[in-house]
C-alpha positions in Angstrom: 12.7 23.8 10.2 11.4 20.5 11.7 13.6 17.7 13.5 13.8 14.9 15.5 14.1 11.4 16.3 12.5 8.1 16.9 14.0 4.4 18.4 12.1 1.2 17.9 13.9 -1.8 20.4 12.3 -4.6 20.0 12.1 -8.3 20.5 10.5 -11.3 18.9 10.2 -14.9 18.7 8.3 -17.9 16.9 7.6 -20.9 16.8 5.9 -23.6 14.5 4.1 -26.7 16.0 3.2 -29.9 14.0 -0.3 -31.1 15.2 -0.8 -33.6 12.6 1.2 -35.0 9.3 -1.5 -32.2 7.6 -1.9 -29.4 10.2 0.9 -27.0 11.4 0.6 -24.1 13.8 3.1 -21.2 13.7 2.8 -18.5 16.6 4.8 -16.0 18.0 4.7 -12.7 19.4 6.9 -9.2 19.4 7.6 -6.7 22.0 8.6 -3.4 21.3 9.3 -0.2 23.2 9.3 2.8 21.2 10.3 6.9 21.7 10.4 9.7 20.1 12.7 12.6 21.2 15.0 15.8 20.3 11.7 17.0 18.7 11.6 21.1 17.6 10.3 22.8 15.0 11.5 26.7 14.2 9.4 29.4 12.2 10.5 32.6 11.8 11.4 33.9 15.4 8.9 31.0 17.1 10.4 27.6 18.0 8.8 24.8 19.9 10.3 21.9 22.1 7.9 19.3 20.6 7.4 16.5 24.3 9.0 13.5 24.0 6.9 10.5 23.4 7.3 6.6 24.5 5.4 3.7 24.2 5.7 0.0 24.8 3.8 -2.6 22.6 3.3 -6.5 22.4 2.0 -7.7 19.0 0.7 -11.8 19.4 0.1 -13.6 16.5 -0.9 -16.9 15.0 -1.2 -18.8 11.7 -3.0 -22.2 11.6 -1.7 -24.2 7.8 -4.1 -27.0 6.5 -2.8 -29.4 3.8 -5.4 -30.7 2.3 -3.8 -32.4 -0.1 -0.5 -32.5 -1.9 -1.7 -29.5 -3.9 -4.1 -28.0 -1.4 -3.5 -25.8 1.0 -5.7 -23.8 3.7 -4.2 -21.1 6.2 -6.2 -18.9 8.3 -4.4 -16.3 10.3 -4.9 -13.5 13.3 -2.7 -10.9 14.2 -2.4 -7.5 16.3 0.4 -4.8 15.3 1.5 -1.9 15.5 2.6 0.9 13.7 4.1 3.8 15.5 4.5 7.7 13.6 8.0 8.2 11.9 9.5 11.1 12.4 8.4 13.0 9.3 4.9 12.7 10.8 5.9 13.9 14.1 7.8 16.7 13.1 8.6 17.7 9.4 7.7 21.0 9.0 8.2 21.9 5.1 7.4 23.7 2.0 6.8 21.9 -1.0 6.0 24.1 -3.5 2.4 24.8 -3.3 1.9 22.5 -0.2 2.5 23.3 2.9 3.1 20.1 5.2 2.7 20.3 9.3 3.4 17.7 11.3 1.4 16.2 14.4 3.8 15.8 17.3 1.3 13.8 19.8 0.7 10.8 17.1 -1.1 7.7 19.0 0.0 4.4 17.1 -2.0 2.2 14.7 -3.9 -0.6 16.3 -4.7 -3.3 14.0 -6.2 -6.3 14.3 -6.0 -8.1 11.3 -7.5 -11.7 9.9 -7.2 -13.5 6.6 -8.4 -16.9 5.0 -6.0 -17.9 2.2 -6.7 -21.4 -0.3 -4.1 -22.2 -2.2 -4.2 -24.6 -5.1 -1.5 -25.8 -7.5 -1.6 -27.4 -11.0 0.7 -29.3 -13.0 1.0 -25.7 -14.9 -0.4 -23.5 -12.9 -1.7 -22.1 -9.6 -4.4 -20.0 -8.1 -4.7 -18.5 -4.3 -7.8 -16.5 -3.3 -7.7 -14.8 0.0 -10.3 -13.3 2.6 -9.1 -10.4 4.6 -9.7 -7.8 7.2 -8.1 -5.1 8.8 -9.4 -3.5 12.1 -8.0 -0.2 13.2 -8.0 2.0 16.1 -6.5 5.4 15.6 -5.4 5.0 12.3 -2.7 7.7 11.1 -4.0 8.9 8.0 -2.9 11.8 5.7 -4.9 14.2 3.8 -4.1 17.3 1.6 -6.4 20.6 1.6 -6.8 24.0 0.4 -4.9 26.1 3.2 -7.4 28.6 2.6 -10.8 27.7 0.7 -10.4 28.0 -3.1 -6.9 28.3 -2.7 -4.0 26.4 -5.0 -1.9 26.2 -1.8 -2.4 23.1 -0.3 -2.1 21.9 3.5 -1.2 18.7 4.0 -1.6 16.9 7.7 -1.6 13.7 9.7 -4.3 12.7 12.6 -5.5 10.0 14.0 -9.2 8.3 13.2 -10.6 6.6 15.9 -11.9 3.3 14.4 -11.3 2.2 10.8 -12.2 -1.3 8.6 -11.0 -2.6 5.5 -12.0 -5.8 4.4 -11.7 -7.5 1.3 -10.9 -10.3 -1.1 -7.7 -10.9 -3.4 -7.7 -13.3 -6.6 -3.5 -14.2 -7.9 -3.4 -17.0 -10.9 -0.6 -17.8 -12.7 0.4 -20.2 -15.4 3.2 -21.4 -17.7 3.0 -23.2 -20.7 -0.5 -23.2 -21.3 -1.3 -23.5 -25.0 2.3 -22.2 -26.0 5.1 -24.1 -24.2 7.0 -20.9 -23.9 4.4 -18.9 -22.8 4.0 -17.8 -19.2 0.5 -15.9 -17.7 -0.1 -14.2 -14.4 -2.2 -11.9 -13.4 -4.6 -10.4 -10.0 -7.4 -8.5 -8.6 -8.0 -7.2 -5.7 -11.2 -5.7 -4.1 -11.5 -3.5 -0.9 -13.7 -2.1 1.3 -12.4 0.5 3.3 -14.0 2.7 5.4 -14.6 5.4 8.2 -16.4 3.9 11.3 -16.0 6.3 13.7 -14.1 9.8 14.2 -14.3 12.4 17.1 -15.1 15.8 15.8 -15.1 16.8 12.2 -13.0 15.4 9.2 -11.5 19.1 8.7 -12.6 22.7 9.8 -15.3 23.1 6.7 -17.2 19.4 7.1 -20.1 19.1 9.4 -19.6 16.3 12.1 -20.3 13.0 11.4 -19.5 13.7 7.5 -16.5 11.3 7.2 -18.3 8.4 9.2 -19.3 5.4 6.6 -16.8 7.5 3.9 -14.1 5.5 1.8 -10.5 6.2 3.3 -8.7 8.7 1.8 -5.8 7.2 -0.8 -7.3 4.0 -1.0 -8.7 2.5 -4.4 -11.5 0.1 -4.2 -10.6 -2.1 -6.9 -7.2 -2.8 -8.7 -6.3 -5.7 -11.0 -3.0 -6.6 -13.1 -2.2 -9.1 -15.4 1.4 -10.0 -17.6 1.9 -12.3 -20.3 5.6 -13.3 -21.4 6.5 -15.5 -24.1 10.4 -16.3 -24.4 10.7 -16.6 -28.6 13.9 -18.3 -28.4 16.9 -18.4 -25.7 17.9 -15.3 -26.3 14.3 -13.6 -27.3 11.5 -12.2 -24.4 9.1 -10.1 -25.0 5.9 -9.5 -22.5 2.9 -7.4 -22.5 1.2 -5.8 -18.7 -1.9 -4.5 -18.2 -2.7 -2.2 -14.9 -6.0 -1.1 -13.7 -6.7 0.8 -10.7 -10.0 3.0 -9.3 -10.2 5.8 -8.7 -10.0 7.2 -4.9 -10.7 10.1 -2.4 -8.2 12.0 -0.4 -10.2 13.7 2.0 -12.2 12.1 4.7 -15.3 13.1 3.7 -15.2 11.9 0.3 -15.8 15.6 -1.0 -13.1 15.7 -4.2 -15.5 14.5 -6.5 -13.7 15.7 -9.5 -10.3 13.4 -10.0 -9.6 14.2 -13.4 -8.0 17.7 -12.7 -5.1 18.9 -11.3 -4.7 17.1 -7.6 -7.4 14.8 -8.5 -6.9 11.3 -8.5 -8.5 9.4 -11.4 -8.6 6.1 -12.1 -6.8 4.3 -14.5 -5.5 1.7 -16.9 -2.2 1.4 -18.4 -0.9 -1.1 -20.8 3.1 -1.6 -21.1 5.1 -3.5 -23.7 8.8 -4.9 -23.7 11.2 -6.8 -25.5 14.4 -8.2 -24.4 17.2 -9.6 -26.3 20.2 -11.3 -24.9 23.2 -10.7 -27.2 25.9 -12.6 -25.1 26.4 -13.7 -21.5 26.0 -11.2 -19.6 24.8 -8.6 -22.1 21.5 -7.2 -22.8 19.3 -5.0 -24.6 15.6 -4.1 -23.9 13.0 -2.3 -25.9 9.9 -1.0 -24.3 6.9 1.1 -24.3 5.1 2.6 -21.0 1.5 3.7 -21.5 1.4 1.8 -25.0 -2.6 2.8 -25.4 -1.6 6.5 -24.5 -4.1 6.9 -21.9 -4.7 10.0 -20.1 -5.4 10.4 -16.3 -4.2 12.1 -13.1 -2.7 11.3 -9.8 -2.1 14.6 -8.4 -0.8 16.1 -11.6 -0.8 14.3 -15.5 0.7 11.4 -15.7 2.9 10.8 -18.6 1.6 9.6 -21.4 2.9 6.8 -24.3 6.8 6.9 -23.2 9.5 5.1 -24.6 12.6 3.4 -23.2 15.7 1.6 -23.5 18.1 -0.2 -22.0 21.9 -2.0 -22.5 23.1 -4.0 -19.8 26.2 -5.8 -18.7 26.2 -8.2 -15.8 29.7 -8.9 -14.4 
């Protein structure tokens, strides 16, 4: 058994400043004082009083908007944040199945210090943002699943702190409507990121050698991931759309040592291709066709993902 509580009281405020008919400057900050308490966890005849915890915070943060033009715009932004443990990381103590989860009562909070350059630029049937970003963190809470004992099918699965982290990367969104068919609407986006290990104290679990996990990829974090949608409305009643998702595949140890995703608890990468049709039959009423998985594609995040599946809908809006 594993319980206990946590209490986030916080304040905030903003503001946005007008230097110039082009150039704005939104800013603010938040101040937060957070606890966790009533924390135990019971096993068997053993039980712990997990200490309570308490922190206080202040998260600044500042957004500087360029309008370029009546259809360009440039924002470059800094913040620092936050993020304190819930209370499933601090004490759920459970059974899953094969997993066995333990929690980490004496979870330090995220510290990120994150940036980002976004254009943005706007057709007469269309529009495009690209965006530069990075995230800086300091005793990152990340999660991992292992074999409780080595070669085992029970799995342990944990929470701990790194002590520096970096992602950084770059995200392309376009959409458009009407472009060569009137009634047809495309969007789609991609997203690249780097995300990596830059420094942890001691190893990345009790079988890696030091210094294993440093310059890794972080766990549960694909390095590339892309979508796109088309939708074409056939007639005022008629909409039928086809989607397309792509992501990598990714590690979910710290040392980048599950080298074999397409098993059981691996994580593959993928791409998936949906289709759907909607017809309106009356105000208010509607029926929908669809396929998930149209190409049938087989791959695994954890366990098999279902394959070609097919659905259907009726709807009645009052």
């Amino acid at each position: 058994e594993g319980d206990g509580k946590t209490r986030t009281q916080s304040v905030w405020a903003q503001d946005a400043w007008k230097l110039s008919s082009r150039l704005t400057l939104t800013y603010g900050g938040r101040y937060e004082r957070w606890t966790a308490f009533d924390g135990f966890n019971v096993n068997g005849a053993t039980t712990v009083t997990q200490p309570a915890l308490s922190a206080t915070r202040f998260s600044p943060k500042g957004v500087l908007s360029w309008a370029a033009s009546a259809d360009l715009t440039v924002t470059a932004s800094v913040a620092k944040a936050y993020r304190f443990a819930t209370a499933g990381e601090l004490f759920q103590l459970v059974t899953t199945g094969a997993t066995f989860t333990a929690p980490n009562p004496n979870l330090r909070p995220d510290d990120v210090l994150a940036t980002e350059l976004r254009v943005d630029r706007r057709f007469d049937r269309g529009r495009v943002q690209l965006a530069l970003f990075e995230d800086d963190v300091r005793d990152a809470i990340i999660a991992q699943f292992l074999p409780l004992v080595s070669g085992s099918n029970t799995l342990y699965s944990y929470v701990s702190n790194l002590d520096k982290v970096r992602a950084r990367g770059a995200e392309l969104v376009v959409s458009t409507h009407g472009v060569g068919l009137e009634r047809l609407d495309l969007s789609g986006s991609v997203t690249w990121l780097d995300a990596r290990v830059l420094a942890l104290s001691g190893a990345a679990n009790a079988t890696a050698t030091p210094g294993a996990a440093v310059g890794k990829f972080l766990p549960n974090i694909p390095n590339l991931r892309g979508s796109i949608q088309a939708s074409y409305r056939a007639s005022d009643r008629l909409n039928v759309s086809l989607a397309g998702r792509y992501s990598g595949p990714l590690y979910t140890t710290l040392d980048n040592a599950d080298v074999n995703p397409n098993t059981y608890q691996g994580f593959s990468g993928w791409f998936v291709a949906d289709a759907k049709a909607q017809y309106r039959l009356r105000r208010g009423v509607a029926f929908a066709l669809g396929v998930d998985n149209l190409l049938n594609r087989k791959y695994f995040l954890f366990h098999p993902f279902p394959q070609r599946t097919f659905v259907g809908s009726l709807t009645y809006d009052f």
